[in-house]
Backbone bond lengths (Angstrom), bond angles and torsions (degrees), N, CA, C in turn:
res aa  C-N    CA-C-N  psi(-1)  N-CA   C-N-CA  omega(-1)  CA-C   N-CA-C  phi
1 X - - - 1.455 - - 1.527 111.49 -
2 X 1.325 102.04 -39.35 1.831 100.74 -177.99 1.441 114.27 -68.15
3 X 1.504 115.27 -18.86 1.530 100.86 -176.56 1.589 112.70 -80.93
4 X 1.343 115.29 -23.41 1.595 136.14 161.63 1.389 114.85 -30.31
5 X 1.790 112.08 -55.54 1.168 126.20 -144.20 1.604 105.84 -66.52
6 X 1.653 126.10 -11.34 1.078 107.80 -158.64 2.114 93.40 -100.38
7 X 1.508 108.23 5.88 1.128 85.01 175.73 2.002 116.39 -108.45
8 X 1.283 106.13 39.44 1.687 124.54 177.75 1.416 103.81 -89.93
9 X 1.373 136.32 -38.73 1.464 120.38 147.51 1.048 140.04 -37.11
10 X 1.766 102.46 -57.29 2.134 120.27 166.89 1.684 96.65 -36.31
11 X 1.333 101.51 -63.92 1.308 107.98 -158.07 1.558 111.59 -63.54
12 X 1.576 126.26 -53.21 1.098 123.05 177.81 2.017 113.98 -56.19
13 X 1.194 103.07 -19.67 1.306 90.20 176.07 1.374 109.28 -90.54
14 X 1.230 133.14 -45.22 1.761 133.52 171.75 1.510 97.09 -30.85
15 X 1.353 122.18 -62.00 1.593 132.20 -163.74 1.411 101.03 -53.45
16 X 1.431 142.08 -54.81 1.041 148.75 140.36 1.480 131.83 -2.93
17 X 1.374 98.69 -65.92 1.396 128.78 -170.53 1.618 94.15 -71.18
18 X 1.492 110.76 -51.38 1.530 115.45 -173.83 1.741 116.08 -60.78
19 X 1.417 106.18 -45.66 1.411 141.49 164.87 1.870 104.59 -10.48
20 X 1.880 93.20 -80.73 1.355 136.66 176.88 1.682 100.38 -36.72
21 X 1.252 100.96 -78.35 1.300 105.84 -169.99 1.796 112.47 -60.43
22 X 1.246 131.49 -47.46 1.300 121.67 172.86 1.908 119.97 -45.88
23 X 1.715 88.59 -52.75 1.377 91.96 178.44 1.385 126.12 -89.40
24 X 1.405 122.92 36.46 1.637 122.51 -152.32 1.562 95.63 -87.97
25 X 1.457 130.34 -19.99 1.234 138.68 -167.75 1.851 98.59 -80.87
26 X 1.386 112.18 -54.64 1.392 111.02 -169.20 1.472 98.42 -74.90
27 X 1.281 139.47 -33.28 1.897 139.19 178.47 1.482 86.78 -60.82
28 X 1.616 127.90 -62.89 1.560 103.56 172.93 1.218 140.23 -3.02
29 X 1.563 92.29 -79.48 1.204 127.31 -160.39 1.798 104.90 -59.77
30 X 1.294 85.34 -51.24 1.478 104.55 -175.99 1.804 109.65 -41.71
31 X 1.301 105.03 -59.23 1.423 122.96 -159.76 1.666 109.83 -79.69
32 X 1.267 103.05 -13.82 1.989 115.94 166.29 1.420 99.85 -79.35
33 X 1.184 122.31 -30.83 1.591 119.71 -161.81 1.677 96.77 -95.05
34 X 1.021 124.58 -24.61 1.753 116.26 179.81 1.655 95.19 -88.52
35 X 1.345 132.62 -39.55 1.684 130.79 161.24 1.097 118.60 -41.15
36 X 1.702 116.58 -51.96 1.352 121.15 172.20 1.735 111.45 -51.05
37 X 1.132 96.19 -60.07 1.944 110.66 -166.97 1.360 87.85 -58.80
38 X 0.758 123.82 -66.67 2.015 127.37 -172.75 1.619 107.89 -17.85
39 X 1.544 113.43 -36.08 1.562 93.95 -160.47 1.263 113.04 -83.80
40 X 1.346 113.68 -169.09 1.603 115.68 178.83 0.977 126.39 -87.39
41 X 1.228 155.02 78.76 1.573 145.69 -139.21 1.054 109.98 -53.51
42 X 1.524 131.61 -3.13 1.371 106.28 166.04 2.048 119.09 -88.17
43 X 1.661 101.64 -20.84 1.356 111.74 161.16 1.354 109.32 -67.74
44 X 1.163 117.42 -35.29 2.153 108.76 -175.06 1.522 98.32 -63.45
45 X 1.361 116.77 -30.84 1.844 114.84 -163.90 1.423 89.30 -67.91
46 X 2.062 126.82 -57.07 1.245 105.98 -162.77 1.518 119.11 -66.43
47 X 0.966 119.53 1.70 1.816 133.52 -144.89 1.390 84.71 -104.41
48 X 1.664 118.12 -59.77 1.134 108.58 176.06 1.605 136.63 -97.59
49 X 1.177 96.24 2.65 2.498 108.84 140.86 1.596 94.33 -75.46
50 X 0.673 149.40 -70.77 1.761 124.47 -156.81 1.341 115.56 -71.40
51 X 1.524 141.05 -5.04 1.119 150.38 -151.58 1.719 74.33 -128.62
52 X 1.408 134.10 -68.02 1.284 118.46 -175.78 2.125 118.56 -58.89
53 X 1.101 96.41 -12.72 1.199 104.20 168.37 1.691 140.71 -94.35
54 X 1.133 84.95 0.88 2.084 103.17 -173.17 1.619 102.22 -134.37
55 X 1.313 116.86 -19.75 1.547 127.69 -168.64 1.510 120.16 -78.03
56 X 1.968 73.84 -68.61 2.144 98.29 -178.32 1.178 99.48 -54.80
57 X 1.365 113.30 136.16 1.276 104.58 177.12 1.750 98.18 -127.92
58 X 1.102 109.94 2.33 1.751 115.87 142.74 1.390 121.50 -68.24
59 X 0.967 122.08 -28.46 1.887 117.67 170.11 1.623 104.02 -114.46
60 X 1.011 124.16 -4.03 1.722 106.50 149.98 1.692 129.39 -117.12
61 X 1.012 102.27 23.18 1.496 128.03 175.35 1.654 102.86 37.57
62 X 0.897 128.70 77.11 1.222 139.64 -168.49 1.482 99.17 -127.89
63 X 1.334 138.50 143.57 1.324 138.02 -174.87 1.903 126.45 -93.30
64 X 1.156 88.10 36.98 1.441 93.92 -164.79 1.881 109.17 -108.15
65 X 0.902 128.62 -177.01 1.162 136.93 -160.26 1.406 138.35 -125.42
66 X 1.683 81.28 -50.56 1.738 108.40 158.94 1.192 115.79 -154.18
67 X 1.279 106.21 -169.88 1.863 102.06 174.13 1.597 86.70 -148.46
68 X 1.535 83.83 156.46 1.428 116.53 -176.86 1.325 92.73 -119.68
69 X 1.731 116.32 112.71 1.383 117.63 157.89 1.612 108.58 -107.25
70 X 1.630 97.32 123.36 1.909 86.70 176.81 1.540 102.72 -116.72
71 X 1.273 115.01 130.95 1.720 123.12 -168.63 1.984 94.37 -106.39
72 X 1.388 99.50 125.00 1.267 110.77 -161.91 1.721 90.23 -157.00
73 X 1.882 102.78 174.40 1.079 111.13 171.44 1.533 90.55 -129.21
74 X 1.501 113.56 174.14 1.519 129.49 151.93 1.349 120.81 -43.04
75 X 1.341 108.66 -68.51 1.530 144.65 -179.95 1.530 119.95 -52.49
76 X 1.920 114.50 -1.53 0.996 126.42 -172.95 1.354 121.65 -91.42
77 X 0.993 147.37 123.05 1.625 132.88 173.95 1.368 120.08 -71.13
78 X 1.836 114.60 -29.49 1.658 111.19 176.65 1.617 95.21 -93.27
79 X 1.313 126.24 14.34 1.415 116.29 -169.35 1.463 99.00 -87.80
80 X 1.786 97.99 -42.75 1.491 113.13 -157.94 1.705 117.78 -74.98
81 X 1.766 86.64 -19.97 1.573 98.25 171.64 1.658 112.68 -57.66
82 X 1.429 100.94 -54.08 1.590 111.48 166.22 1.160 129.45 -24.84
83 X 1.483 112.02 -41.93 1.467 109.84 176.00 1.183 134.57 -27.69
84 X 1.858 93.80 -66.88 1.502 109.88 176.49 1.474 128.60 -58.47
85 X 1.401 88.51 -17.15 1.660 92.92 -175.53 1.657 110.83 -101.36
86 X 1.624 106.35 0.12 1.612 112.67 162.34 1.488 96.37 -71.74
87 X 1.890 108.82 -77.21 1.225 115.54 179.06 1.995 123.49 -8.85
88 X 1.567 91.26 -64.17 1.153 101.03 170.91 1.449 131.97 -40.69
89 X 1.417 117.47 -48.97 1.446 135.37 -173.23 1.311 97.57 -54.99
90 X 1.813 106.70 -64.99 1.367 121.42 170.39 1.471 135.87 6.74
91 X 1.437 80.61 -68.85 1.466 112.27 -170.99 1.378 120.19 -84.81
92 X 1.218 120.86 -16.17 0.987 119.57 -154.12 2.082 100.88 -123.82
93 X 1.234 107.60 -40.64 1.282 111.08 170.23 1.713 104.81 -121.16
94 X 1.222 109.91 49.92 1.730 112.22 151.84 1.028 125.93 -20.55
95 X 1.836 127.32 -70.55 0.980 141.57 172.26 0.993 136.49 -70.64
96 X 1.810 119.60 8.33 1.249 120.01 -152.58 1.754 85.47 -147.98
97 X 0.806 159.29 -24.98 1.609 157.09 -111.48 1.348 111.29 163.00
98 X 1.306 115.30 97.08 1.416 133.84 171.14 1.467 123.02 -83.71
99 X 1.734 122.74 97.09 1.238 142.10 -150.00 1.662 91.02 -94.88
100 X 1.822 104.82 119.18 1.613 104.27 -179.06 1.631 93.76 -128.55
101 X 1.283 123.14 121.93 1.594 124.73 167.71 1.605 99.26 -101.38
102 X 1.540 86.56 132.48 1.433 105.66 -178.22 1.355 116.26 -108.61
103 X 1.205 149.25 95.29 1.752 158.73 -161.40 1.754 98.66 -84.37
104 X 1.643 111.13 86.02 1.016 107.17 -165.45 1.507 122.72 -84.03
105 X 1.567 95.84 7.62 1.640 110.38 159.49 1.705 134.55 -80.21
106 X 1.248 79.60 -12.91 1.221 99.79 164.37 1.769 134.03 -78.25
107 X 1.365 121.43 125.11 1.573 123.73 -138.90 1.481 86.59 -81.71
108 X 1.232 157.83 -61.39 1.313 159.70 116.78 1.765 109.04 49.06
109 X 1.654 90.74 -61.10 1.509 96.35 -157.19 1.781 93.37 -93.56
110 X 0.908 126.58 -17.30 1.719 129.32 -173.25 1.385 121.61 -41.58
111 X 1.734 112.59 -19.77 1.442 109.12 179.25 1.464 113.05 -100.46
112 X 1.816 104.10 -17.55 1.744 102.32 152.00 1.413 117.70 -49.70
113 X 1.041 101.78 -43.19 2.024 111.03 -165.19 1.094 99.13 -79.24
114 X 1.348 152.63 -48.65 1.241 133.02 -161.56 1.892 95.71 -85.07
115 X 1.581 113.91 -37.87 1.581 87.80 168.26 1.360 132.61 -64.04
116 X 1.432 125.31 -10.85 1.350 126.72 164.01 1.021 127.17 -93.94
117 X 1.381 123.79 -10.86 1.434 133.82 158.19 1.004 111.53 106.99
118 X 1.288 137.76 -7.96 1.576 152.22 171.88 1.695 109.05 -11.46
119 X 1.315 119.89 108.67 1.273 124.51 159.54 1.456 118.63 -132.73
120 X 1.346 122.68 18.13 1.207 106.70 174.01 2.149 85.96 -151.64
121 X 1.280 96.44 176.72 1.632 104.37 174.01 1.164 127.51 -163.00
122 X 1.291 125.53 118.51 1.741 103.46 51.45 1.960 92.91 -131.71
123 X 1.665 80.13 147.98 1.691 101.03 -172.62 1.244 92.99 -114.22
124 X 1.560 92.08 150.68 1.550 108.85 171.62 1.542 108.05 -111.21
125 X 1.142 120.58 133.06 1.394 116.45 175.94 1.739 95.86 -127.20
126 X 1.649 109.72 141.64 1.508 115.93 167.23 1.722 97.94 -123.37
127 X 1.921 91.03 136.87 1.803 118.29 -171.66 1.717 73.42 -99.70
128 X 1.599 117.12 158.12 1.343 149.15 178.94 1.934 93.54 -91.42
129 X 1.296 99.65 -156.14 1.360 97.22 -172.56 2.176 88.70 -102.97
130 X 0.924 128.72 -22.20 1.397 121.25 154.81 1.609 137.53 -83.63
131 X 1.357 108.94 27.92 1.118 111.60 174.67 1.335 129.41 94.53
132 X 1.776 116.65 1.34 1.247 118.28 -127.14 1.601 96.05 -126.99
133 X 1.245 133.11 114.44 1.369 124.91 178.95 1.577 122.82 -54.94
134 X 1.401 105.41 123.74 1.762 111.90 -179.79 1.790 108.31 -112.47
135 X 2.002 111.05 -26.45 1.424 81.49 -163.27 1.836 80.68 -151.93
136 X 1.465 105.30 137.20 1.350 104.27 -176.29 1.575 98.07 -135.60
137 X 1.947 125.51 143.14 1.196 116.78 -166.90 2.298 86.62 -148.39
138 X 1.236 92.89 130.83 1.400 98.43 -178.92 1.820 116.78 -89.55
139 X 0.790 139.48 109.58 1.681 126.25 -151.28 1.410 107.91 136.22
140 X 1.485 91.78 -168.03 1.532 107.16 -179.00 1.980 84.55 -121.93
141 X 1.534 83.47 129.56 1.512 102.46 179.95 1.454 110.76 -124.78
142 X 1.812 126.75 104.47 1.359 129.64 145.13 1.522 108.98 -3.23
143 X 1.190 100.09 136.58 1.921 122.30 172.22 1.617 90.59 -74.43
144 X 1.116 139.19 -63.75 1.254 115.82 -176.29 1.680 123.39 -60.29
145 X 1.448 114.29 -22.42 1.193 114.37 -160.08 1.902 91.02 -79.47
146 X 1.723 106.83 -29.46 1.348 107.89 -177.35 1.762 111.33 -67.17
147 X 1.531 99.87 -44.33 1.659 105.18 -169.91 1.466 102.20 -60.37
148 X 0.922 139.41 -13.64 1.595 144.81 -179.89 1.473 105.42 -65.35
149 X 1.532 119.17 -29.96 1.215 125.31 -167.44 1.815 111.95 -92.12
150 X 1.461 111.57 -24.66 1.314 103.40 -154.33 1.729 106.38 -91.15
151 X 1.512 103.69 155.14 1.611 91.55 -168.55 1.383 127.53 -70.44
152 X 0.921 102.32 172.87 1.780 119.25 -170.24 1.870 97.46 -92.63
């Protein structure tokens, strides 16, 4: 048994390691929702008047459908992949899908990010036609794999 014993570390760390990766979606999730709770409710109110004001697109009559917010940096390599697949959206649902890149290094944009909870990048988050989050994906996500998501 004692010559065994030195491989309960290997193992406790694989288990770990395995752990991480199964649950990396719910630690996400988790860690947007203590960012979210974190703020001050009187910053969540302005966070959420300017997001109700550029978003709804029932009280600003704007013809759009949803929005595509993608929170990225410059400096990113899966951010930059994104591009094309903003570009893409762009182009393709103009009239329908309002493409917003958010530079979450940027000091400006920081009270978006902590109201969406942003801890990893680049995230995709989709607003409804009221402003209202329906579909959030952490990665680099295909334009088709995204257009699958947006409403009908």
């Amino acid at each position: 048994m004692r010559k065994y014993s030195c491989y309960i570390p290997v193992i406790l760390i694989l288990i770990s390691f395995c752990s991480l990766i199964l649950f990396r979606g719910s630690l996400t999730r988790y860690a947007s929702r203590i960012m979210t709770n974190g703020m001050e409710p009187e910053e969540k109110s302005i966070v959420e008047n300017i997001i109700s004001e550029q978003y709804d697109y029932s009280k600003n009559t704007k013809g759009y459908e949803c929005t595509f917010l993608e929170f990225g940096s410059v400096g990113c390599n899966s951010c930059r992949q994104m591009e094309s697949v903003m570009a893409e959206i762009k182009q393709k649902y103009s009239n329908r899908v309002k493409v917003v890149f958010i530079n979450v290094s940027q000091k400006e944009n920081r009270e978006l990010v902590d109201y969406f909870g942003i801890v990893t990048i680049p995230t995709q988050v989709l607003l409804d036609k009221k402003g209202k989050e329906y579909f959030r994906h952490n990665g680099y996500l295909s334009a088709d794999d995204l257009s699958r998501h947006f409403l009908e």
